[in-house]
MDTraj code that builds the backbone (N, CA, C; nanometers):
import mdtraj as md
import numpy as np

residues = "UNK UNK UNK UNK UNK UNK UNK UNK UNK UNK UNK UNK UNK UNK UNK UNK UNK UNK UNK UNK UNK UNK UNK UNK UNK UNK UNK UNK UNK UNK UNK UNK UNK UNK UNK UNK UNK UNK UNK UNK UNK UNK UNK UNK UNK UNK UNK UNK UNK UNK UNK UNK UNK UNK UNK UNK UNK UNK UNK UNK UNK UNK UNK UNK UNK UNK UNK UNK UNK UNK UNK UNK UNK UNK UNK UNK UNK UNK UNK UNK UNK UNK UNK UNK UNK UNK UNK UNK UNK UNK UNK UNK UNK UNK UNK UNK UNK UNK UNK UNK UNK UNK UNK UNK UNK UNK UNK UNK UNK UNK UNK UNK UNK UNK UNK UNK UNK UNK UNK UNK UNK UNK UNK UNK UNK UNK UNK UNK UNK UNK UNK UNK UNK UNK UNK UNK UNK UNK UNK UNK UNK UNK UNK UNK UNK UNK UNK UNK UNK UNK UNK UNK UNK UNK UNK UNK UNK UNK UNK UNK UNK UNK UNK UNK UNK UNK UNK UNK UNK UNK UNK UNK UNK UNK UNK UNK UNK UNK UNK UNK UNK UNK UNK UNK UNK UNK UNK".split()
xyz = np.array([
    [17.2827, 15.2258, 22.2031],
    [17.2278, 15.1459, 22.0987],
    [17.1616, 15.0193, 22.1492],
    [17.1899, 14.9633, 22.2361],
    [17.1729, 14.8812, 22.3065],
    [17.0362, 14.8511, 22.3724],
    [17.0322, 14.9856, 22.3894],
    [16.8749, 15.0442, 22.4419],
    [16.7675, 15.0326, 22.3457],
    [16.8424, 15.1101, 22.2452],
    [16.7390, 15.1517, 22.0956],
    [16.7044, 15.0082, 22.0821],
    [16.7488, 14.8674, 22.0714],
    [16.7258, 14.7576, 21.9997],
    [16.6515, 14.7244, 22.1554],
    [16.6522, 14.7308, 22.2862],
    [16.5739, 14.6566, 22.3647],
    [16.4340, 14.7275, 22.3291],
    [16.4241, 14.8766, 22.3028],
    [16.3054, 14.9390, 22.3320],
    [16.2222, 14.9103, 22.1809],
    [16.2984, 14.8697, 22.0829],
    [16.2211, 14.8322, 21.9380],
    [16.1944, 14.6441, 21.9417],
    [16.2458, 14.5866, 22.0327],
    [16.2283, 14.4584, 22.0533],
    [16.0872, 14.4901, 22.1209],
    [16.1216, 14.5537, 22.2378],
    [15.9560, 14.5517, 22.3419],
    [15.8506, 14.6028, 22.2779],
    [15.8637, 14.7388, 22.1591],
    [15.8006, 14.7600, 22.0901],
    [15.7190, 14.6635, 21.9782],
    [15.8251, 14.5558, 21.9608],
    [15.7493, 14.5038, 21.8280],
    [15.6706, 14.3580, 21.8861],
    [15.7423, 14.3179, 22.0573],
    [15.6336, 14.2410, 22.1264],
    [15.5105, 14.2761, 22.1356],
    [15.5204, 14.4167, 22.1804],
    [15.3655, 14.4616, 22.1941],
    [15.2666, 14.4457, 22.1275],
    [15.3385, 14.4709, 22.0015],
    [15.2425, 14.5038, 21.8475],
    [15.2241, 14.4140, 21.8302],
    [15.3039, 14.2704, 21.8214],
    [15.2258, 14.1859, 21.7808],
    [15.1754, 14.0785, 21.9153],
    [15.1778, 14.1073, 22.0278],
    [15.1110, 14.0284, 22.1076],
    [14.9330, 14.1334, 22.1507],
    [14.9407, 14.2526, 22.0926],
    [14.7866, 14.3366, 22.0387],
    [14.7455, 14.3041, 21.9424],
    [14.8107, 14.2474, 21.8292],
    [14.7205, 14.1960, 21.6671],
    [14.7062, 14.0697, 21.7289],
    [14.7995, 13.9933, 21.8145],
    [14.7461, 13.7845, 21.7764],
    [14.5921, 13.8065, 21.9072],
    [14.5733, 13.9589, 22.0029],
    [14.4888, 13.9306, 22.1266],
    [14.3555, 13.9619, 21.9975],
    [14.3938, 14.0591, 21.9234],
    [14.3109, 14.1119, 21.8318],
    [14.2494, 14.0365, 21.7459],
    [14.2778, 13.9203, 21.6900],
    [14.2712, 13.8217, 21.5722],
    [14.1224, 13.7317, 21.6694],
    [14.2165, 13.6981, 21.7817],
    [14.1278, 13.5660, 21.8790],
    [13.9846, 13.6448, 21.9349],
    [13.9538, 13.7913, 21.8982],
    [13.8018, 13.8478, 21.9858],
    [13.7264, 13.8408, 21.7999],
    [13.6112, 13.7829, 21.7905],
    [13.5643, 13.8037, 21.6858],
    [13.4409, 13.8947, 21.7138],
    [13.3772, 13.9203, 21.6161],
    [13.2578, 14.0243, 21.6233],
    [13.1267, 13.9346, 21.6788],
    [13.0484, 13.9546, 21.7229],
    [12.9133, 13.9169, 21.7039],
    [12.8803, 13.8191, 21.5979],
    [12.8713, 13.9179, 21.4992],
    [12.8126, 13.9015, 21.3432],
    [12.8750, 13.7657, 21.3497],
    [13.0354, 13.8272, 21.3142],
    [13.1262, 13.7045, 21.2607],
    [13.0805, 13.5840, 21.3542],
    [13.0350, 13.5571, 21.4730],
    [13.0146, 13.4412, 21.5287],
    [12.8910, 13.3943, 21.5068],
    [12.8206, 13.4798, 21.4589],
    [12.6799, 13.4228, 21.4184],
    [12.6439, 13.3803, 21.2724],
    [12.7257, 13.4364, 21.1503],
    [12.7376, 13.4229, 21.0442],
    [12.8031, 13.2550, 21.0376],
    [12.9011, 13.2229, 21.1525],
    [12.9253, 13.0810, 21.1383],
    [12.8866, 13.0162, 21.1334],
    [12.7837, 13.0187, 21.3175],
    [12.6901, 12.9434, 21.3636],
    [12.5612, 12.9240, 21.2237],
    [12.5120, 12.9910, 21.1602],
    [12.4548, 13.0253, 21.0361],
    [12.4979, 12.9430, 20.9414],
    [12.6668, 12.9389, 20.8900],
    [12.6973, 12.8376, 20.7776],
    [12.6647, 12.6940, 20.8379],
    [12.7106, 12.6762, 20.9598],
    [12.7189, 12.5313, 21.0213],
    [12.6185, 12.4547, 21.0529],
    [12.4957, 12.5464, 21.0296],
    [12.3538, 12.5017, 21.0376],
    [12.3055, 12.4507, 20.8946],
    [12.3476, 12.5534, 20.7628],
    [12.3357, 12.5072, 20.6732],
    [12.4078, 12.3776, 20.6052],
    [12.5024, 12.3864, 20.6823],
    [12.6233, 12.2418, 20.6458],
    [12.5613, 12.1086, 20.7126],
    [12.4767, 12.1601, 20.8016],
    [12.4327, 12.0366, 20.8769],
    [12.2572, 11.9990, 20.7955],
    [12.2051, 12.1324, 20.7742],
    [12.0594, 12.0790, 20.6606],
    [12.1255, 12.0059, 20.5661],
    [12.1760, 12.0589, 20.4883],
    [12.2499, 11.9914, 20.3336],
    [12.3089, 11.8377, 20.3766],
    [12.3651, 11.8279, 20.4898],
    [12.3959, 11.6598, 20.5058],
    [12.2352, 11.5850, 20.5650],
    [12.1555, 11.6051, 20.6225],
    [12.0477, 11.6079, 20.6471],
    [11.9376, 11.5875, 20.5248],
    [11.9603, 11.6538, 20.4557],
    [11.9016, 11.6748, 20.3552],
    [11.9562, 11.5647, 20.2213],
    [12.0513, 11.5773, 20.2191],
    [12.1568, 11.4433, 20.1478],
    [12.0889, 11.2796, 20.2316],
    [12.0890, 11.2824, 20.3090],
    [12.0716, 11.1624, 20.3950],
    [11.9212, 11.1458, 20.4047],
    [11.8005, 11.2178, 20.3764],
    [11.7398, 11.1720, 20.3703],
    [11.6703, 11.0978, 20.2457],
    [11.7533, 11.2298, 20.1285],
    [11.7359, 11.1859, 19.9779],
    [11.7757, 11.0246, 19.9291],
    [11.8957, 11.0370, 19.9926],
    [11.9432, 10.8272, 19.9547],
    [11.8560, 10.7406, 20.0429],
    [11.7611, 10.7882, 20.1459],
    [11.6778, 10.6913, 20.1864],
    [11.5734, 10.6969, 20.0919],
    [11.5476, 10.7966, 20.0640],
    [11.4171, 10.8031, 20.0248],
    [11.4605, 10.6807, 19.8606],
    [11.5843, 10.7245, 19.7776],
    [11.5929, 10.6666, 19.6431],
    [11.6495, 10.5358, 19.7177],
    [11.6789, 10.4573, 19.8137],
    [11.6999, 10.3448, 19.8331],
    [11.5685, 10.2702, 19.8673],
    [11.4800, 10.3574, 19.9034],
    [11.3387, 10.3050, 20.0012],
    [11.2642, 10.2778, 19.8045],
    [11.2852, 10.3821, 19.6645],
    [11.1666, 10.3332, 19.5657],
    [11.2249, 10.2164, 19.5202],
    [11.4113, 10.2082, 19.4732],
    [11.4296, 10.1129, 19.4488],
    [11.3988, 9.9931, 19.5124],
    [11.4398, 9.9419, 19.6518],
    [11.3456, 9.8421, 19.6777],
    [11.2171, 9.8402, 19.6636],
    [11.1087, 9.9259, 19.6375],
    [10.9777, 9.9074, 19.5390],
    [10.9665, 9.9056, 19.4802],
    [11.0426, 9.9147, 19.3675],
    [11.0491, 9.8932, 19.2414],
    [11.0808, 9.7053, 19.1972],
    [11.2139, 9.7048, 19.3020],
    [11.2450, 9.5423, 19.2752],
    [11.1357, 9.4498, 19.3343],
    [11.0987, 9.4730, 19.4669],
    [10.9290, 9.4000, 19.4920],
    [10.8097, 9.3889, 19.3692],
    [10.8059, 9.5590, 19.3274],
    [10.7135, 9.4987, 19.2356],
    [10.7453, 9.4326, 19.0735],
    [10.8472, 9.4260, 19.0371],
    [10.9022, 9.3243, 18.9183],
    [10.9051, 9.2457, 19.0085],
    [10.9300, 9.1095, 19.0976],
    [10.9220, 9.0271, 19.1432],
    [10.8304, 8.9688, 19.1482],
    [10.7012, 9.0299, 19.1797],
    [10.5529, 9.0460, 19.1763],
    [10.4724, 8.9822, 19.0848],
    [10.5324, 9.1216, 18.9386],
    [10.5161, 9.0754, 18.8090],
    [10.5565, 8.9715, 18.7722],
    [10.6860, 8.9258, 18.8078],
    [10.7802, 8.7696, 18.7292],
    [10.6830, 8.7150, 18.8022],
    [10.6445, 8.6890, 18.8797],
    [10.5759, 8.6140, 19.0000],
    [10.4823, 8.5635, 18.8972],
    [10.3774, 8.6786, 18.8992],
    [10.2400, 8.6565, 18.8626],
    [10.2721, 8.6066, 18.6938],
    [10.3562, 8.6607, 18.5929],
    [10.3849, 8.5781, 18.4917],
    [10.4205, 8.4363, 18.4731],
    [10.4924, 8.4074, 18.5593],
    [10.5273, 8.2123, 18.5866],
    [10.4153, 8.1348, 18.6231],
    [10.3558, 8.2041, 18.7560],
    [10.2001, 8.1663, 18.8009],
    [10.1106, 8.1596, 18.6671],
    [10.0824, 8.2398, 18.6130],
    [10.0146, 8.2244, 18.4691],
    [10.0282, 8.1526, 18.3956],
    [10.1632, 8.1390, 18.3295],
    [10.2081, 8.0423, 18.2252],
    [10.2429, 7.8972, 18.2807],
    [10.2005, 7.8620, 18.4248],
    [10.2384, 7.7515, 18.4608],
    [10.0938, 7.6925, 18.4895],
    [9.9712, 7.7278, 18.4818],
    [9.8835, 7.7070, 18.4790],
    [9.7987, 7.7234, 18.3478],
    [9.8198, 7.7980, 18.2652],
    [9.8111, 7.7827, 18.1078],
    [9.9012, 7.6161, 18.0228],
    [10.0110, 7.5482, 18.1225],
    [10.0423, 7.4501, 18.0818],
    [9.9459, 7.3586, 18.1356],
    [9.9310, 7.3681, 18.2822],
    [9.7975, 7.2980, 18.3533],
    [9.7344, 7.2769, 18.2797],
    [9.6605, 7.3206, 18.2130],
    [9.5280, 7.3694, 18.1453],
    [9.5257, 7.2826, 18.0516],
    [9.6669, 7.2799, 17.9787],
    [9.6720, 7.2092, 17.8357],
    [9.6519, 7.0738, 17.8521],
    [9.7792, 7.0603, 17.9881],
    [9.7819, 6.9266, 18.0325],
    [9.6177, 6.8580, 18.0577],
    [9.5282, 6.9330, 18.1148],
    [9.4117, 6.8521, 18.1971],
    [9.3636, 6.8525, 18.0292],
    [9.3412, 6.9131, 17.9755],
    [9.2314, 6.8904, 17.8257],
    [9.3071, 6.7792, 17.7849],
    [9.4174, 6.7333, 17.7695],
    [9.4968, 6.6327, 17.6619],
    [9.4602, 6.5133, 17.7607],
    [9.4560, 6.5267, 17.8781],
    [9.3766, 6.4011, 17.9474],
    [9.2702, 6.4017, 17.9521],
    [9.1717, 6.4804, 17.9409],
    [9.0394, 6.4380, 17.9298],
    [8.9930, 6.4110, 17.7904],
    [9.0523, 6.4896, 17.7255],
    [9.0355, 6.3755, 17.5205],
    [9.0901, 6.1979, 17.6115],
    [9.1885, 6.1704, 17.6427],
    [9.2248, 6.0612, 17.6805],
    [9.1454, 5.9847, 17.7486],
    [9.0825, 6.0587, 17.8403],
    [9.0411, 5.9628, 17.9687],
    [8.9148, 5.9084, 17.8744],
    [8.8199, 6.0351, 17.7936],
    [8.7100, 5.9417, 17.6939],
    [8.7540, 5.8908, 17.6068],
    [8.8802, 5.8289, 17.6287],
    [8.8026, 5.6690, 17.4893],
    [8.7879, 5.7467, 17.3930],
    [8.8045, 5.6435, 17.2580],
    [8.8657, 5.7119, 17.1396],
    [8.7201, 5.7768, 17.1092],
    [8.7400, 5.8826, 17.0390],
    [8.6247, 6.0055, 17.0104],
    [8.6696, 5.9974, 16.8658],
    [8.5207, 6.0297, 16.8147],
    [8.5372, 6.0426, 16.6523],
    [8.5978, 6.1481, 16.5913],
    [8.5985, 6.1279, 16.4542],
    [8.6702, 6.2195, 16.3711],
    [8.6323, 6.3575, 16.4180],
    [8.5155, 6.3445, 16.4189],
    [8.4427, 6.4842, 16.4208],
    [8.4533, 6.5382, 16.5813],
    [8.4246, 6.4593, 16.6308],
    [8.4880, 6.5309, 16.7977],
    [8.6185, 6.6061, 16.7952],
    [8.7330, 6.4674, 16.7706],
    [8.8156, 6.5084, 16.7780],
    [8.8851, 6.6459, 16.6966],
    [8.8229, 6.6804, 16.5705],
    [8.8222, 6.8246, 16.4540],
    [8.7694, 6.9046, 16.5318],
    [8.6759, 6.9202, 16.6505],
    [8.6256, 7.0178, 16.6659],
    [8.6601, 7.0654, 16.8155],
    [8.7046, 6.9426, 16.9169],
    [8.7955, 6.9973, 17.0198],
    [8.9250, 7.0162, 16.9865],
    [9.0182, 7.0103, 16.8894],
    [9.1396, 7.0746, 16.8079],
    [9.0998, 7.2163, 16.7894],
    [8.9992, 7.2428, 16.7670],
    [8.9451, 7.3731, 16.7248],
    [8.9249, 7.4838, 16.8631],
    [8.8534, 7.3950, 16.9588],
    [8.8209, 7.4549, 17.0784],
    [8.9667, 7.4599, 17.1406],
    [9.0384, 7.3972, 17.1504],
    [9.1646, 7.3780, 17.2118],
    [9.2365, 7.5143, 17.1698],
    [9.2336, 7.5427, 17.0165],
    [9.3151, 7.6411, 17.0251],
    [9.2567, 7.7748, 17.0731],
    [9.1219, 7.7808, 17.0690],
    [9.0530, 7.9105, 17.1582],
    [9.0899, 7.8853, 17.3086],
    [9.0667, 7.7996, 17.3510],
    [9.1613, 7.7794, 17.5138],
    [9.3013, 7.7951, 17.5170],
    [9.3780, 7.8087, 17.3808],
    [9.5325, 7.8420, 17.4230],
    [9.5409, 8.0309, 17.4110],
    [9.4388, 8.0280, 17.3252],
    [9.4348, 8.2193, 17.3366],
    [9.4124, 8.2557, 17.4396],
    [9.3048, 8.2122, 17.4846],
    [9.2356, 8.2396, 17.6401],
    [9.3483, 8.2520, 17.7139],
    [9.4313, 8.1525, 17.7450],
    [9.5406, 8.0936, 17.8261],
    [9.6375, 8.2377, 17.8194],
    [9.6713, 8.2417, 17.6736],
    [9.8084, 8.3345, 17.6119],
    [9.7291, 8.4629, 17.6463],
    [9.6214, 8.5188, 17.6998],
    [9.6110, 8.6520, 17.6201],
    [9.5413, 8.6825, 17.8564],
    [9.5208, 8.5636, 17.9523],
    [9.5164, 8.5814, 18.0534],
    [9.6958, 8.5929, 18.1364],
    [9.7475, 8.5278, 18.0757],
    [9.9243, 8.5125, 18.0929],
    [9.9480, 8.6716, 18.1073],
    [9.8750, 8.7368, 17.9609],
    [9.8870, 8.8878, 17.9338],
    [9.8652, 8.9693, 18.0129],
    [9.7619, 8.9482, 18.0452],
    [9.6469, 9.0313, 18.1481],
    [9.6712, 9.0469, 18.2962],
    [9.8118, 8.9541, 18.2892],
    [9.8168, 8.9458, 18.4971],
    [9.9739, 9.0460, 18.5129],
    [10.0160, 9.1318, 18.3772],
    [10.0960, 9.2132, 18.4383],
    [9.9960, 9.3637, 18.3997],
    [9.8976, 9.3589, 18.3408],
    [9.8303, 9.4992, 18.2635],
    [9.7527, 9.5686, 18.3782],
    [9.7948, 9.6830, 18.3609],
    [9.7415, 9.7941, 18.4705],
    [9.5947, 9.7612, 18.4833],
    [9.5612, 9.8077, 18.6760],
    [9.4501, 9.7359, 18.7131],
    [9.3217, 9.7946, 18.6488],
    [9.3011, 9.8472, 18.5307],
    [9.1874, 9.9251, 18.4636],
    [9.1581, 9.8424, 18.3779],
    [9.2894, 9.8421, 18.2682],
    [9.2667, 9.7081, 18.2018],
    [9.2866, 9.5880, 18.1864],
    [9.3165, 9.5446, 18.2958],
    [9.3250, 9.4249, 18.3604],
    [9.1635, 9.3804, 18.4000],
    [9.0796, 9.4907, 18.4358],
    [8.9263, 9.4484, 18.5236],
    [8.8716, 9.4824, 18.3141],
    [8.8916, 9.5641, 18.2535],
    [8.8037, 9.5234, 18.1237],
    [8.8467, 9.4086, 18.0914],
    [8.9389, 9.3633, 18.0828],
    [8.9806, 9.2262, 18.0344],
    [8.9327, 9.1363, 18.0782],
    [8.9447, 9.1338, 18.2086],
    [8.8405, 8.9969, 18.3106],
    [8.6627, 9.0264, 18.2106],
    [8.6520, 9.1226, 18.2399],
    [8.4991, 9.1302, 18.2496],
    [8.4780, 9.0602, 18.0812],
    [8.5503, 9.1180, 17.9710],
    [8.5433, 9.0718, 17.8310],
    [8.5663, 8.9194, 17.8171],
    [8.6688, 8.8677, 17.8790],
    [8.7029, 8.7312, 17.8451],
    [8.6124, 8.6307, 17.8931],
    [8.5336, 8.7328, 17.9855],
    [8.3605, 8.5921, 18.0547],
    [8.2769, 8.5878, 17.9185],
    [8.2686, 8.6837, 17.8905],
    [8.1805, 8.7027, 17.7335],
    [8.2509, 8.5420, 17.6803],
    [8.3783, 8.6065, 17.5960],
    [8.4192, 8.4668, 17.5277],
    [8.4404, 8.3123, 17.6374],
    [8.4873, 8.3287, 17.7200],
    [8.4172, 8.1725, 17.7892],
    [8.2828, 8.1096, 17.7898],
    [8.1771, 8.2031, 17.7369],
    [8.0470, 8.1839, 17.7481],
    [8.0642, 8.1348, 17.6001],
    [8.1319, 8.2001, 17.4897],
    [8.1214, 8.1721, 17.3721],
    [8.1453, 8.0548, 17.3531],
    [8.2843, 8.0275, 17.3905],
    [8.3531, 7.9077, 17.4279],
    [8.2757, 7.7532, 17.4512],
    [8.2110, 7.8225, 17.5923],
    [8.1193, 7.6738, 17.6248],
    [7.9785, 7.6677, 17.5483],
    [7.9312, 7.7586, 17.4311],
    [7.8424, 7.7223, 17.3708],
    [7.8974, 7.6224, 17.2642],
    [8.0234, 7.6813, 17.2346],
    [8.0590, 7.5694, 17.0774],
    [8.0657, 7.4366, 17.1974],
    [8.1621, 7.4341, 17.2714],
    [8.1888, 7.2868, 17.3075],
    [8.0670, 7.2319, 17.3525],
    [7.9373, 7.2637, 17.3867],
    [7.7923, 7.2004, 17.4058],
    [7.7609, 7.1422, 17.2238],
    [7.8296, 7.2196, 17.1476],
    [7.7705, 7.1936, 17.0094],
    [7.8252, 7.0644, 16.9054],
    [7.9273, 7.0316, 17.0338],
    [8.0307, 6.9641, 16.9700],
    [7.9432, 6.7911, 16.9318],
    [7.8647, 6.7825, 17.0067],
    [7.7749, 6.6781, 17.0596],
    [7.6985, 6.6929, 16.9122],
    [7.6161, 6.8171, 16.9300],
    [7.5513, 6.8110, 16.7761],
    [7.5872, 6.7724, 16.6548],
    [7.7509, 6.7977, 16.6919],
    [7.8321, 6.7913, 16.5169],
    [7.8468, 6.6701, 16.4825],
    [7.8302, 6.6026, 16.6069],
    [7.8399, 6.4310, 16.5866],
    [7.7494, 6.3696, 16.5414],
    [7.6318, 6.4033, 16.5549],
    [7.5364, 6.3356, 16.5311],
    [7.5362, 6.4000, 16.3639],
    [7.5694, 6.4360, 16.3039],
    [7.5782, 6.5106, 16.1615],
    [7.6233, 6.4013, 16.0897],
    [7.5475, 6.4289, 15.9148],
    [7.6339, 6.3406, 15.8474],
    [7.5938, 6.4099, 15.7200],
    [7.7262, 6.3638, 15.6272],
    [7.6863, 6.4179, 15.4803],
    [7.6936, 6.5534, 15.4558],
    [7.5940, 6.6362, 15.3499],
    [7.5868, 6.7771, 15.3291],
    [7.5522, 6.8705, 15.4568],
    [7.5120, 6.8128, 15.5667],
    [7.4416, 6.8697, 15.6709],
    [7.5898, 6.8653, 15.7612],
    [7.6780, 6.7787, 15.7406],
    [7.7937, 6.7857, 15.8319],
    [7.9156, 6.9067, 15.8176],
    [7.8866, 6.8709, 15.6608],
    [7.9799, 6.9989, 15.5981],
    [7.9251, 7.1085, 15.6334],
    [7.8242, 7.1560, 15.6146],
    [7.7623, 7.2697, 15.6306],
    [7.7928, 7.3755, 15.7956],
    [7.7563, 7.2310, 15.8722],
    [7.7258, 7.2476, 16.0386],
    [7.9336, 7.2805, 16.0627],
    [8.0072, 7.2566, 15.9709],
    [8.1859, 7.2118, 16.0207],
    [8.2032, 7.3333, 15.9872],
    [8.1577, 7.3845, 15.8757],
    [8.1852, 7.5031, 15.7943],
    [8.1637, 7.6417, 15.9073],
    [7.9838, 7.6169, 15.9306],
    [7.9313, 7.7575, 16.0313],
    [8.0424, 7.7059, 16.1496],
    [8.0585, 7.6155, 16.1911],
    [8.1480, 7.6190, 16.3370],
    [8.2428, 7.6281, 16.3289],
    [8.3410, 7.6464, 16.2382],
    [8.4805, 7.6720, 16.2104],
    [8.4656, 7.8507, 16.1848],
    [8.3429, 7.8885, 16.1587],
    [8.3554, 8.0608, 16.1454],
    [8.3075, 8.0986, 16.2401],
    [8.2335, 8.0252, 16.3171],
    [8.2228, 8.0457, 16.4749],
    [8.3430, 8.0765, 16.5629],
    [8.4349, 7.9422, 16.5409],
    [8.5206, 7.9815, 16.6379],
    [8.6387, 8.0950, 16.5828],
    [8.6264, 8.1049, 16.4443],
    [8.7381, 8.2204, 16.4410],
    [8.6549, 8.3482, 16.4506],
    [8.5889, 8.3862, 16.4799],
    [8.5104, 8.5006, 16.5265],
    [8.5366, 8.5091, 16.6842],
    [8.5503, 8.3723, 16.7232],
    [8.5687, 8.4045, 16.8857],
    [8.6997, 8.4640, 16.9188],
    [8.8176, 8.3994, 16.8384],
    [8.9786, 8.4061, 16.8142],
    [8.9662, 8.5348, 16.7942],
    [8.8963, 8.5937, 16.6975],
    [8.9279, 8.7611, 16.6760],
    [8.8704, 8.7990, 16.7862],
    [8.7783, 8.8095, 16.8560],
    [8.7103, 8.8412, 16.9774],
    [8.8232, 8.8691, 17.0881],
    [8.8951, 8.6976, 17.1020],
    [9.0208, 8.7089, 17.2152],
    [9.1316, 8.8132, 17.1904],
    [9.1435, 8.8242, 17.0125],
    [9.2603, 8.8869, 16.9492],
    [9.2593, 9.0038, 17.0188],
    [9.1456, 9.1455, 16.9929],
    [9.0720, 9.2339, 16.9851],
    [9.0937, 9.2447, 17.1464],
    [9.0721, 9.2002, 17.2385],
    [9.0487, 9.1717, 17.3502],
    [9.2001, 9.2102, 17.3895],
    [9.3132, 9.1392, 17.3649],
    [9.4094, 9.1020, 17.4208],
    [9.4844, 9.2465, 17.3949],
    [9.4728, 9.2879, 17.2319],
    [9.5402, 9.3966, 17.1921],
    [9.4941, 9.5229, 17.2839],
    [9.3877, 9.5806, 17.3695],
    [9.3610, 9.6655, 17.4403],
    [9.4284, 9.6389, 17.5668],
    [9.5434, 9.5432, 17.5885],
    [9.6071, 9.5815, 17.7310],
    [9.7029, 9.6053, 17.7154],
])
top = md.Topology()
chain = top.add_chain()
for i, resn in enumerate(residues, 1):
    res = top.add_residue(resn, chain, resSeq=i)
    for name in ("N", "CA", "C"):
        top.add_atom(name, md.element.get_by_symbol(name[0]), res)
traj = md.Trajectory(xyz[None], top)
């Protein structure tokens, strides 16, 4: 009996020191089917890694260009105060101006705050209509500096001829205002 259990001991070494030699030889295939996943495991991280550059690379273009924009909006509206500022000193710097001056650069003033409000507009609006806008708003600056040449005329006015001349130039300049309006609403 003694025997029987050495020769089923050596027996069952065998068997399983032939399945663990058996386990460790793989096929071909099987070694190439790996090499195969481990290539794909390595695109997909590859592929992962280039995707978060790429969405880290728009977001920082994205935050440059809002920066850009805030930029160019402050730049605008800080020179639209400019603007106000230099006119309120040059009414000043001439010495008191008559009624009628002064009614009719109040008038011009507020076509220079549209101008102002509706270029403020224009410096974030896509570059298409941003260039109609430039090109339209020379029109009304031209409009602009015809009334304020006229302003001279209105002075010299008196009586039924003053009313008359206050009247056409007050529908002058709101024709220009709708002009800027019209203007501004296309960006």
């Amino acid at each position: 009996m003694t025997s029987n259990k050495h020769n089923l001991l050596l027996v069952g070494a065998l068997i399983v020191g032939s399945s663990a030699s058996g386990a460790c030889q793989r096929s071909p295939q099987e070694a190439h089917n790996d090499g195969v996943e481990a290539q794909r495991e390595a695109d997909k991280k590859i592929e992962e890694a280039r995707q978060s550059a790429s969405d880290k690379i728009a977001q920082a273009n994205k935050t440059a260009a809002e920066a850009t924009d805030e930029a160019r909006k402050e730049a605008a509206k800080a020179q639209a105060a400019a603007n106000e500022k230099i006119r309120a000193a040059n009414r000043e710097v001439s010495g008191t101006h008559s009624e009628v001056r002064d009614w009719a650069q109040k008038k011009l003033d507020d076509v220079d705050n549209l101008i102002d409000s509706a270029t403020t507009k224009a410096q974030t609006a896509a570059p298409k209509a941003k260039a109609q806008f430039n090109s339209a708003i020379e029109d009304v600056k031209k409009e602009r500096d015809t009334l304020q040449q006229e302003i001279a005329v209105l002075e010299s006015r008196a009586g039924d001829a003053l009313d008359k001349d206050k009247q056409d130039f007050t529908q002058r300049v709101d024709r220009v205002k709708d002009h800027i309006r019209n203007i501004q609403k296309a960006l």
